[in-house]
C-alpha positions in Angstrom: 2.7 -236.0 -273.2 4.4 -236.2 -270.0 7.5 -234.2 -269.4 10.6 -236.9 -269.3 11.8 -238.1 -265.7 15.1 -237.4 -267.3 14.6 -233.5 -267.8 13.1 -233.3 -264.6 15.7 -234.6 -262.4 18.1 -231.7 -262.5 15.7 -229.3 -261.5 13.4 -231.3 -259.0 15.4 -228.8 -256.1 14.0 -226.0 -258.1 10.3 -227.1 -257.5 11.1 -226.8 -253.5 11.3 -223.3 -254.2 7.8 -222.6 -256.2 5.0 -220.0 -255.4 1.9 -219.0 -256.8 2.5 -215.5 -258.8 0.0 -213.7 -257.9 -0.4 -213.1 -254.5 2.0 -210.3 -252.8 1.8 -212.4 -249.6 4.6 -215.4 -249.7 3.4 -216.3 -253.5 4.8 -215.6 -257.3 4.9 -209.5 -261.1 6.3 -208.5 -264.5 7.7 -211.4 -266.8 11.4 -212.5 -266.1 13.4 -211.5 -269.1 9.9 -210.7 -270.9 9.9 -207.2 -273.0 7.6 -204.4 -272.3 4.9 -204.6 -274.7 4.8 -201.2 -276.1 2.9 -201.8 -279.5 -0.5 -200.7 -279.0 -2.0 -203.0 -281.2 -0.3 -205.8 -279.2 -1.3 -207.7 -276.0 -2.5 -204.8 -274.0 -5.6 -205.1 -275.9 -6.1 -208.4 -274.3 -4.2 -208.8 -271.5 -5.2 -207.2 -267.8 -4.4 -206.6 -264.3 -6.6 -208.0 -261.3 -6.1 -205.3 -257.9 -7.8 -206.6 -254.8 -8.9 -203.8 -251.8 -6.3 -206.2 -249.9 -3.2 -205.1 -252.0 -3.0 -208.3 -253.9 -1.9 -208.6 -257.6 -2.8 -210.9 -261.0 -2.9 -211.0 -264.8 -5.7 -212.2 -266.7 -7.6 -212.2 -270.2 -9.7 -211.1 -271.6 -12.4 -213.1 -272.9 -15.5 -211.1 -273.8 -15.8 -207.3 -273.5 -17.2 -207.8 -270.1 -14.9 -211.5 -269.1 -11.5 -211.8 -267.6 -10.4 -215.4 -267.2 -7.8 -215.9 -265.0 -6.5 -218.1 -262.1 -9.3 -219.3 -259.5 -6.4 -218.3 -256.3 -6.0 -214.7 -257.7 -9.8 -214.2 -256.9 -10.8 -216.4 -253.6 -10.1 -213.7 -250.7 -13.3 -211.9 -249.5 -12.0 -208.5 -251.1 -12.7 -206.6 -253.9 -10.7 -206.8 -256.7 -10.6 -204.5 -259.8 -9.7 -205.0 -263.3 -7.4 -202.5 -265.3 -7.0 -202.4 -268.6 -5.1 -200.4 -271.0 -6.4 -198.4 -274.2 -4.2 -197.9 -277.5 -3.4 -194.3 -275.9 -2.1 -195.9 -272.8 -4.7 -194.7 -270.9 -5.6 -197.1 -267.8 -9.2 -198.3 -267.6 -10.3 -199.4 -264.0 -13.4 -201.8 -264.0 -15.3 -203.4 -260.6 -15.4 -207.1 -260.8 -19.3 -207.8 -259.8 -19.0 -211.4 -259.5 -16.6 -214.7 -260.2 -17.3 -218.1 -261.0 -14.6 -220.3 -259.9 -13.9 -223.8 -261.9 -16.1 -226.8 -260.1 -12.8 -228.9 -259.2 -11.0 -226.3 -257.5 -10.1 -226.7 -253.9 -10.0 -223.5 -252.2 -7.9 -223.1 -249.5 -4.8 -224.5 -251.1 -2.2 -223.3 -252.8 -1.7 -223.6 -256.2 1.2 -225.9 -256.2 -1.0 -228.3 -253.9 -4.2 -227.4 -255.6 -5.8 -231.1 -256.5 -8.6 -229.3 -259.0 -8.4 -226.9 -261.3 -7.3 -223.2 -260.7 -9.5 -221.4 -263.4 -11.8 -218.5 -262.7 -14.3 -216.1 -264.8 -14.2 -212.7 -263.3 -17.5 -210.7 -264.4 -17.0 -206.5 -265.0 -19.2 -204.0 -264.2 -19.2 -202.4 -268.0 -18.4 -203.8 -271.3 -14.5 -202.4 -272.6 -15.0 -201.0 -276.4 -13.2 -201.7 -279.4 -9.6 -200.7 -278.6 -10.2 -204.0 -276.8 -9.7 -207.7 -277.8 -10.9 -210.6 -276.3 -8.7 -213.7 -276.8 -10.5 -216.9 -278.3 -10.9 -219.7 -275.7 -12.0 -221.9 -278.7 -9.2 -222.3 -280.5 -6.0 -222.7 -279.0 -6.3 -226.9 -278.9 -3.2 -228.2 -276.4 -0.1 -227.4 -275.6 2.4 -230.2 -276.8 5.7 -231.4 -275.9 8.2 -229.0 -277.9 5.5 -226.5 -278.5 6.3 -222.8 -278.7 4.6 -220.1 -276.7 4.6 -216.6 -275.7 3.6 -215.8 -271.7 2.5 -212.0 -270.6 1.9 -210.6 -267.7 2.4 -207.4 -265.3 4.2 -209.5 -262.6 7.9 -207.9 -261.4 10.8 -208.9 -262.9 12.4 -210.6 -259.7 10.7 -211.2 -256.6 13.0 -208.1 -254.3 12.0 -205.5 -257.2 8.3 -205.0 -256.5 8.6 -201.7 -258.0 8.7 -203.1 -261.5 5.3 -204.5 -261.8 1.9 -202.9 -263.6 3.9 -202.9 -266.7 2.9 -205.3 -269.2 6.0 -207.8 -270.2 6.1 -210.9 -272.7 8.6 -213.7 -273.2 8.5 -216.7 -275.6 8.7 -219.8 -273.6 8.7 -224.0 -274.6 6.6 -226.9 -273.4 8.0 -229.7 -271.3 5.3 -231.5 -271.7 3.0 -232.3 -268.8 3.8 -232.9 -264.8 1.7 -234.6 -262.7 1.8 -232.6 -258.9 -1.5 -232.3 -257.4 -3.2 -232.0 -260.5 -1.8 -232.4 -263.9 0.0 -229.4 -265.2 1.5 -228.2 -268.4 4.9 -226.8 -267.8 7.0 -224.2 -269.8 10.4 -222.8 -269.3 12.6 -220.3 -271.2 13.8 -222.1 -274.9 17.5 -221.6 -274.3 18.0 -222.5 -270.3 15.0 -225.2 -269.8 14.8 -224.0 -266.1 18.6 -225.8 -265.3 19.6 -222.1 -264.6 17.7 -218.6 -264.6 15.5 -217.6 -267.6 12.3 -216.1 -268.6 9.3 -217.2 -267.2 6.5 -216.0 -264.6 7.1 -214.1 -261.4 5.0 -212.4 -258.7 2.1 -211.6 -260.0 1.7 -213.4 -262.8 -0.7 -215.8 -261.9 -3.7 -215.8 -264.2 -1.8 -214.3 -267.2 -2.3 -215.7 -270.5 -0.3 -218.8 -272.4 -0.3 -218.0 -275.9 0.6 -220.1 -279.5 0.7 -217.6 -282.6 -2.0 -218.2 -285.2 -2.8 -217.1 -288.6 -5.2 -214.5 -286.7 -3.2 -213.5 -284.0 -2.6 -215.2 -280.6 -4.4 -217.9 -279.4 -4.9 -218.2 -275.6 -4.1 -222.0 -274.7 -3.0 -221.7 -271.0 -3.7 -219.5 -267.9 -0.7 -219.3 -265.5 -1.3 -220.7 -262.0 2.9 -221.3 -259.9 6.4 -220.9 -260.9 9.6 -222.3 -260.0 13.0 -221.1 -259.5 15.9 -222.5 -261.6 17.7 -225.9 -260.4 21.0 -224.1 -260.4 20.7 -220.9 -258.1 22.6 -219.0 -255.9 22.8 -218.2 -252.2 19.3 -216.5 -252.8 16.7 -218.7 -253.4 14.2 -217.5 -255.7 10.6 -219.0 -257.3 10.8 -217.5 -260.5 12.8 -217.8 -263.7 12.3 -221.6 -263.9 9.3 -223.9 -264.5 5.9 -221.9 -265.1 3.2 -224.2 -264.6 0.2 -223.2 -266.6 -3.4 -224.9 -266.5 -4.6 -225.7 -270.0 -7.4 -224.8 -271.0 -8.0 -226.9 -273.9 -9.2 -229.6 -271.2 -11.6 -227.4 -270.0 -12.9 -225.1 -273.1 -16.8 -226.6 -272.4 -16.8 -225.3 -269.0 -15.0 -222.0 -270.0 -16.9 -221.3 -272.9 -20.9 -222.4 -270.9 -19.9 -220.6 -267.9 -19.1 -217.4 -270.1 -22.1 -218.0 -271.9 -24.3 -217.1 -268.7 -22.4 -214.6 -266.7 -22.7 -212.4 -270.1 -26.1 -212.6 -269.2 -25.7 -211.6 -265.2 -26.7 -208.1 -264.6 -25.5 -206.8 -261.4 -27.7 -207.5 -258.1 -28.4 -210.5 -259.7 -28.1 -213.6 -258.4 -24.8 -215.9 -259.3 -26.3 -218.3 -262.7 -27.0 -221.3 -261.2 -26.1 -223.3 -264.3 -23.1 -225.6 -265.2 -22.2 -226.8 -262.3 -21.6 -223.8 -259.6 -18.7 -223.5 -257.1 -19.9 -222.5 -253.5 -16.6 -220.1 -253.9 -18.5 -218.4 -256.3 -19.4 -214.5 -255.2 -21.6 -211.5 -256.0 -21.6 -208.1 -255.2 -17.8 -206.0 -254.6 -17.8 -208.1 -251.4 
């Protein structure tokens, strides 16, 4: 379902203002309004940061013991970019990513707001995490409705001018608007009580990539991967690209593709060559670079 014309108007200045969150570099770090995520049995079991050699920032998930999924932007740059992840004793984890596979429709060299395909990526680690680790399901999480409730995480900062607040892990429950067709069709969410007409929660600098999530009877279920936010239609003198819309790509669209792709870079040993399977992107890379 498409999000109403009618909600839409009041914040169509806000979408003037909107970044992509992951990139330090004129893009969108911790959750807005989210709370640190301190139980460690929680998200930190599943939920990661991406570092480039280049000084970049994401979120992703994970997806396997050895697969972060997260936004195909995050990981384009020739750079390397490492994974960190942290234990139930808070201890940080640092991972090489040996190779990415980026979603066939994605268009690199735009931004995410422009981006006409699909900005999905499957980053490949250089060991396998253990069991203090959980991968999120990519099976299960079906679409993400008009009305529906979620929960977004991420180690984005908390407003764009306070970059000293990201690398911790934050959450926030969010709502569905529904759908908005830009460049490509996304699925945007906002905070429950504001609906993006003035500041809330919702993603920020370094976000990008992070996990969309629905509670289940087992836990969360991953149903979204953060790609741009918004500011609020109703802001200040200082113009801002977070704490309105975050647009999020669903993934319940593109489950076959997640879940074949995954299936054979579990297989890639590294100085292999990239799986040729399933449609390859010529984005995709090996190696540290």
């Amino acid at each position: 379902m498409r999000v109403s014309p009618f909600r839409l108007r009041p914040a169509l200045a806000a979408l003037a203002v909107a970044a992509p969150l992951g990139l330090w570099s004129g893009s969108a770090g911790a959750v807005v309004r989210g709370e640190v995520t301190r139980d460690p049995d929680g998200l930190r079991g599943s939920v990661v940061r991406i570092e480039s050699t280049t000084g970049e920032m994401c979120s992703g998930s994970l997806i396997a013991p050895d697969l972060v999924l997260t936004a195909a932007h995050c990981v384009m740059r020739k750079a390397g970019y490492w994974v960190v992840a942290v234990d139930r004793n808070f201890r940080q984890r640092r991972l090489r990513a040996i190779a990415a596979a980026m979603h066939p429709d994605f268009v690199p060299g735009t931004t995410p707001e422009t981006q006409p395909g699909t900005d999905l990526a499957i980053l490949k680690l250089d060991q396998r995490l253990g069991p203090d680790f959980r991968p999120l399901d990519t099976r299960s999480g079906g679409d993400i409705a008009q009305g529906d409730n979620v929960a977004i995480a991420g180690y984005g900062v908390v407003a764009e001018n306070r970059r000293g607040t990201a690398r911790v892990l934050r959450q926030a429950r969010l709502v569905s608007l529904g759908e908005l067709q830009v460049a490509n069709t996304v699925t945007v969410v906002a905070d429950r009580h504001t609906l993006a007409e003035t500041a809330g929660a919702g993603a920020c600098l370094g976000d990008s990539g992070g996990p969309i999530l629905r509670a289940g009877p087992g836990g969360y279920q991953l149903v979204g991967v953060v790609s741009w936010s918004s500011g609020a239609a109703q802001q200040g003198r200082v113009r801002t690209a977070c704490g309105g819309f975050t647009a999020v790509t669903p993934i319940g669209l593109h489950a076959g593709w997640i879940n074949a792709r995954a299936a054979e870079l579990a297989r890639f040993e590294p100085g292999e060559a990239m799986p040729a399977g399933n449609r390859p992107h010529p984005a995709d890379w090996t190696g540290g670079r």
